[in-house]
C-alpha positions as CSV (number, residue, x, y, z in Angstrom):
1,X,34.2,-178.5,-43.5
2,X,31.5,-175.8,-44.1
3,X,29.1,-175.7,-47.0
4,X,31.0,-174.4,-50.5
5,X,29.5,-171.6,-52.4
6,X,29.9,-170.5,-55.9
7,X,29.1,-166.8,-57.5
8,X,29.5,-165.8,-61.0
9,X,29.2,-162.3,-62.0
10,X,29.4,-162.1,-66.0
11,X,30.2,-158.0,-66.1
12,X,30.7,-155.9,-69.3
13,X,34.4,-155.7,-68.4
14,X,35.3,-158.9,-66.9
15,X,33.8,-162.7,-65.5
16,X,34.2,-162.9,-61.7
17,X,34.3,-166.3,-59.9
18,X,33.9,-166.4,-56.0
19,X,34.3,-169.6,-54.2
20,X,33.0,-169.5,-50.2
21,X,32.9,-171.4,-47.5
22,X,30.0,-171.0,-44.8
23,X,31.8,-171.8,-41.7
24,X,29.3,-170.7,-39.8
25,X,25.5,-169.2,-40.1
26,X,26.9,-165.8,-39.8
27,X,30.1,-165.7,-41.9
28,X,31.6,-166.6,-45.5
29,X,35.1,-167.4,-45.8
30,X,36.4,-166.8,-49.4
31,X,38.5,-169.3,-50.4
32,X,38.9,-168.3,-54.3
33,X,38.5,-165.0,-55.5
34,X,39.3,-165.4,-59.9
35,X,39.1,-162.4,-62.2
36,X,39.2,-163.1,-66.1
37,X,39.5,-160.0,-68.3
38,X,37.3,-160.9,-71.0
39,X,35.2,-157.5,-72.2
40,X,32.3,-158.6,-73.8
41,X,30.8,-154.9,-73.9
42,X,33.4,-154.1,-76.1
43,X,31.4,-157.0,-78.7
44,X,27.8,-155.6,-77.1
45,X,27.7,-152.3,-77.4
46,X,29.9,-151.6,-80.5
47,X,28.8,-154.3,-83.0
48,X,25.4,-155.5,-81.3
49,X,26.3,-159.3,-80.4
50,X,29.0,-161.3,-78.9
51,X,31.5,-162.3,-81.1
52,X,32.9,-166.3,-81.9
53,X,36.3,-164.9,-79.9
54,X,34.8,-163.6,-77.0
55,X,32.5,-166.5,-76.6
56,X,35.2,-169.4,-76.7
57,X,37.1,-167.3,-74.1
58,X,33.7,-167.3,-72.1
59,X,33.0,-170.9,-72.4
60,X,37.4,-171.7,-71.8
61,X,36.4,-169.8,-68.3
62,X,33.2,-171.4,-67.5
63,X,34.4,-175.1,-67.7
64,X,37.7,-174.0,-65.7
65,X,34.6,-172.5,-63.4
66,X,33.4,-176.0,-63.5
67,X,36.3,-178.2,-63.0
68,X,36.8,-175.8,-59.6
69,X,33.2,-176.1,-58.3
70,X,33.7,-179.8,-58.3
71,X,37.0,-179.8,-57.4
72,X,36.2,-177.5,-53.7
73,X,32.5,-179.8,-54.0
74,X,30.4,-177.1,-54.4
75,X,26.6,-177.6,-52.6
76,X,24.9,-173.9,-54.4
77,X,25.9,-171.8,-57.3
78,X,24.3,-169.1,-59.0
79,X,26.0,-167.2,-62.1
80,X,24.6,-164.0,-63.6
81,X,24.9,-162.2,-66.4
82,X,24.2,-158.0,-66.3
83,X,24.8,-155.0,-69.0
84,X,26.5,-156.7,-71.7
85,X,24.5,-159.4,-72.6
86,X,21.3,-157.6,-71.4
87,X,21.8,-155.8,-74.9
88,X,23.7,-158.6,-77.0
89,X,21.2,-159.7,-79.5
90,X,22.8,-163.3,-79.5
91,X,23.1,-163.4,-75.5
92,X,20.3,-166.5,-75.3
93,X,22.4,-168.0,-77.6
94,X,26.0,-167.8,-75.0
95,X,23.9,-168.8,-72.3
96,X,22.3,-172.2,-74.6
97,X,26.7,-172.7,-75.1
98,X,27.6,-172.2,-71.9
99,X,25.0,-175.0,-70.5
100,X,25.9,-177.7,-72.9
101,X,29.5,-177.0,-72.1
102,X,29.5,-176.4,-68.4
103,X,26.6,-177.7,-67.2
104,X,26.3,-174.1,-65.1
105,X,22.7,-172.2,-65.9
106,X,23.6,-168.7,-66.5
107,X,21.3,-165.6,-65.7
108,X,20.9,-162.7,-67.4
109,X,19.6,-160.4,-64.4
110,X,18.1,-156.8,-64.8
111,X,19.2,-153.8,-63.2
112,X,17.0,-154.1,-60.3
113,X,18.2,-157.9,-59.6
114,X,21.5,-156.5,-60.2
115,X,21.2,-153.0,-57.3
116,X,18.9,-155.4,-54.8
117,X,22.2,-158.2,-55.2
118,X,24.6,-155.0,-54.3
119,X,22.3,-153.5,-51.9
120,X,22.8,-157.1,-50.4
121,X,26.8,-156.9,-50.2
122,X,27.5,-153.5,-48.8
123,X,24.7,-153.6,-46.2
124,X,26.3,-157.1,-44.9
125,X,29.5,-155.1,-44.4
126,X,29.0,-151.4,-44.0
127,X,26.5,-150.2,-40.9
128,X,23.4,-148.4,-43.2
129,X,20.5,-149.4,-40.8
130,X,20.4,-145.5,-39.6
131,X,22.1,-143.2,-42.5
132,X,20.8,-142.1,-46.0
133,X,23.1,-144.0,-48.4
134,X,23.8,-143.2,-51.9
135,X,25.2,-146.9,-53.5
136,X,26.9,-146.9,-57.0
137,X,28.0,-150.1,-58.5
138,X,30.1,-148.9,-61.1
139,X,29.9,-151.2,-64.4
140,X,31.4,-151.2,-67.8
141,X,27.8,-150.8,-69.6
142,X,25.9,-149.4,-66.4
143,X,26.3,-147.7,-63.5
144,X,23.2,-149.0,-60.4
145,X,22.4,-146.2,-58.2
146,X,20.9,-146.8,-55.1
147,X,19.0,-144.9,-52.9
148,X,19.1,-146.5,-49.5
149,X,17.0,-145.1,-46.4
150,X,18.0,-146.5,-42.6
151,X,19.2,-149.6,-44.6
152,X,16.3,-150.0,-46.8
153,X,16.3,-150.2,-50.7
154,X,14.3,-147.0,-51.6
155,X,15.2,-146.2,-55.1
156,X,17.2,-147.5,-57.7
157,X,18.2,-146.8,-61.0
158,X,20.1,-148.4,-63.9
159,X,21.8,-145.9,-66.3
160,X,23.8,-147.1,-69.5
161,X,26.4,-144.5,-68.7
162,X,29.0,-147.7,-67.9
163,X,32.9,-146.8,-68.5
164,X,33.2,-148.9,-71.7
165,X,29.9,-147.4,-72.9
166,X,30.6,-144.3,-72.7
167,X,34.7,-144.7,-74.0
168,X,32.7,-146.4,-77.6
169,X,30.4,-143.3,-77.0
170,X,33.5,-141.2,-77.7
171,X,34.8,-142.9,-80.5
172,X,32.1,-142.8,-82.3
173,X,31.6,-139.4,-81.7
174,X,35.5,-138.2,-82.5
175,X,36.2,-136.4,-79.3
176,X,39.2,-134.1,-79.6
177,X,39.1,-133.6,-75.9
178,X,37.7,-137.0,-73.8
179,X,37.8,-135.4,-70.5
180,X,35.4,-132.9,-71.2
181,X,33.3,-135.2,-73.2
182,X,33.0,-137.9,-70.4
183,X,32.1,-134.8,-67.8
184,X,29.1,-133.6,-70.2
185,X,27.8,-137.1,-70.7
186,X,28.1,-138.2,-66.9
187,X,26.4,-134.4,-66.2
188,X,23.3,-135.9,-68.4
189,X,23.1,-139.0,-67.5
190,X,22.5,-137.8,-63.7
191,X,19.4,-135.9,-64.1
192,X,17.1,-138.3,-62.7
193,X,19.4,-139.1,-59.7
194,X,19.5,-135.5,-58.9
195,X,15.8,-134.8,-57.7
196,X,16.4,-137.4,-55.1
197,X,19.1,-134.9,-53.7
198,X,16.6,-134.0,-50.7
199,X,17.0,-137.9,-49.1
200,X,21.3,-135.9,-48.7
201,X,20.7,-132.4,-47.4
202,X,21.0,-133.9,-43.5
203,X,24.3,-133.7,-41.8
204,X,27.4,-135.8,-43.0
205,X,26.6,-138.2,-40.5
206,X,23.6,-139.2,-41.3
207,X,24.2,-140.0,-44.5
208,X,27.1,-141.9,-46.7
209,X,28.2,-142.7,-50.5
210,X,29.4,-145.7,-51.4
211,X,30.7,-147.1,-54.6
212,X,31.7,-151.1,-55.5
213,X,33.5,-152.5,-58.9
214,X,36.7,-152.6,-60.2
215,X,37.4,-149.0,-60.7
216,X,36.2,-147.8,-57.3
217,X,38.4,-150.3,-55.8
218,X,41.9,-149.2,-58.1
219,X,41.1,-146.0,-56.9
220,X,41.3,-147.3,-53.3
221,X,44.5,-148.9,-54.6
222,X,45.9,-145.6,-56.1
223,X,45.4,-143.8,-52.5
224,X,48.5,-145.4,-51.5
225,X,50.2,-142.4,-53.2
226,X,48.6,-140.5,-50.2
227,X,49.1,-142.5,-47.2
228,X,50.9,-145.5,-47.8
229,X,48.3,-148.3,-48.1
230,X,45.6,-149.2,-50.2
231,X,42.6,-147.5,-48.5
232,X,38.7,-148.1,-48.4
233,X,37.7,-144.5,-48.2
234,X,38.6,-141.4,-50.3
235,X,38.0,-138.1,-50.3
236,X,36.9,-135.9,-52.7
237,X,40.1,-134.0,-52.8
238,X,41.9,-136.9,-53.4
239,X,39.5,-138.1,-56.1
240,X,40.1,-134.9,-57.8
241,X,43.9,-134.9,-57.8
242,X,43.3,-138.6,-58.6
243,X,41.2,-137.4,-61.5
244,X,44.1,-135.2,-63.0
245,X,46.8,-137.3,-62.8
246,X,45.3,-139.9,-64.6
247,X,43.5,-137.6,-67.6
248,X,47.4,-136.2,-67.9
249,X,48.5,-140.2,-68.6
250,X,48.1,-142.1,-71.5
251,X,46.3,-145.2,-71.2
252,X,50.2,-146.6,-71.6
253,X,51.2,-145.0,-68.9
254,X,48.6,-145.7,-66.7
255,X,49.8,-149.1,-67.2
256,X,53.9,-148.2,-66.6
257,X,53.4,-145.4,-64.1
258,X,50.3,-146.2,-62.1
259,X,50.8,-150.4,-62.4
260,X,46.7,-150.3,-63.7
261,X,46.3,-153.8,-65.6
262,X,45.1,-153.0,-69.3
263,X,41.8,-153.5,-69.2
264,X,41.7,-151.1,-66.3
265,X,44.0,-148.5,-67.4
266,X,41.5,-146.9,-70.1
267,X,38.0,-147.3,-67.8
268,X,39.7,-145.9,-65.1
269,X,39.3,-142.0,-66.5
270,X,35.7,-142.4,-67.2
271,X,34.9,-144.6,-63.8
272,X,36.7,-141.2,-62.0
273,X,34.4,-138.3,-63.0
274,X,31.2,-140.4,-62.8
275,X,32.4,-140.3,-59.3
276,X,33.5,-136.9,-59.4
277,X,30.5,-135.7,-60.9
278,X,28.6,-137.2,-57.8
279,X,30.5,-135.6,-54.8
280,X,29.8,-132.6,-56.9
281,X,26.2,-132.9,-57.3
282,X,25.2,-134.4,-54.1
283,X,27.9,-132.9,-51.9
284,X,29.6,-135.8,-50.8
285,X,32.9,-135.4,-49.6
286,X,34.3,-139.0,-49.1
287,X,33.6,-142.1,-51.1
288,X,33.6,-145.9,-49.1
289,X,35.2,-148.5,-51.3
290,X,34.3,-151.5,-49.0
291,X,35.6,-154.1,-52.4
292,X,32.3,-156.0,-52.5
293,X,29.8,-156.4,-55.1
294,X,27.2,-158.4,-57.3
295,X,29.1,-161.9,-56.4
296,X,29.4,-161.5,-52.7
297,X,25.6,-160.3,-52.7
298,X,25.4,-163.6,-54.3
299,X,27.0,-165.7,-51.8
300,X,25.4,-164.1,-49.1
301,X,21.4,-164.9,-51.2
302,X,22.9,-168.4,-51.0
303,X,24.1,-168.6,-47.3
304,X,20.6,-167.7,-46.6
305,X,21.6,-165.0,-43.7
């Protein structure tokens, strides 16, 4: 038996577990992969602070997190925390909770920590070493961007322009129409990205986008309306028809027609023209959606590669 690995990813929109195994010095073999849709950046970023529901639902998942890492005998573990409880004004006092219940040391990570961890993941499974990559690691309070030059980190940005952020965004501001809303605040949002569009006026390929999270990844699922299976690259015309469908749906039917899980269905539209926006902007005319992300960059810090 390999050494056992643990990664915790505490997101805006969800707590990820990963469980690997190092079978060997060059490979991680997943054994658990848990999702538990618990939105704490619905708490964060409307009302300030984690509230007493959302935090007995935390700690309910971190001591099941617990019984599991001893269970499988767990040699490393690191658990991280990003968006939401980077703003939560009571987010020292979840982590103080989450120690004394679980015993696990939870670690609220900045945005840098956070694009250097998925820098980590898609360059251990996507060949970067000699193209200009664009990386997006789309979040439910922020979106990394990462500028990545013959597989080196060049630039990196974290913008609070995260689906859930900017859903509350248009609640508060009463949108009539949320489609055009979402496209002007995703349009603002990516004015600092945009001077960097020099390192992508080389041919298509030298250089690649690549996105990681939930969303990216139900959109990878949703390509199976084009060709059958769930796919790990999409095109921008597909992203657009993609796009409309799902801004003519109600988050309920997103849920009965498109089989999205509910805390997916209503992130989706806003996760969609952040990426539209992109291929627009930069000229890209394919996404990658290799499903990796903060928690395998994790496991692979731990296994040391």
């Amino acid at each position: 038996m390999g050494i056992r690995l643990a990664a915790i990813d505490v997101g805006s929109n969800a707590v990820r577990f990963e469980l690997g195994e190092l079978v060997d010095k060059k490979q991680i073999q997943v054994i658990h992969n848990y999702r538990v849709p618990i939105r704490l950046g619905d708490d964060s970023f409307s009302k300030g602070k984690i509230g007493d529901k959302t935090i007995k639902a935390v700690l309910k998942a971190f001591i099941e997190f617990q019984q599991l890492m001893i269970k499988y005998d767990v040699k490393y573990y690191k658990a991280v925390a990003t968006s939401a409880l980077r703003d939560a004004k009571n987010s020292e006092e979840l982590v103080d909770l989450i120690f004394s219940t679980s015993h696990i040391q939870l670690d609220i990570i900045d945005g840098k920590e956070e694009a250097r961890l998925v820098h980590l993941s898609v360059s251990h499974v996507e060949n970067i070493s000699k193209k200009n990559a664009l990386l997006i690691d789309i979040g439910g309070g922020s979106v990394e961007f990462i500028i990545s030059i013959n597989g080196q980190l060049k630039k990196f940005y974290s913008l609070n322009m995260g689906t859930i952020r900017l859903l509350n965004r248009a609640k508060k501001a009463k949108a009539k129409d949320l489609k055009k809303y979402l496209e002007k605040e995703v349009r603002k949002h990516l004015e600092p990205i945009l001077k960097h569009k020099k390192y992508f006026n080389c041919p298509y390929d030298k250089k690649i986008f690549i996105g990681t999270g939930g969303n990216v990844k139900s959109l990878g699922k949703l390509g199976e309306m084009f060709k059958g299976n769930s796919k790990n690259e999409i095109s921008a015309f597909e992203i657009e028809i993609l796009e409309k469908l799902i801004s003519s749906y109600s988050v309920q039917e997103r849920i009965q027609k498109l089989g999205l899980k509910p805390d997916r269905a209503d992130v989706i539209l806003p996760a969609t023209i952040i990426i539209q926006e992109i291929m627009k902007a930069m000229d890209f005319k394919k996404i990658r959606a290799p499903n990796v992300g903060v928690k395998d960059g994790i496991l692979i810090q731990l296994a040391k590669f």
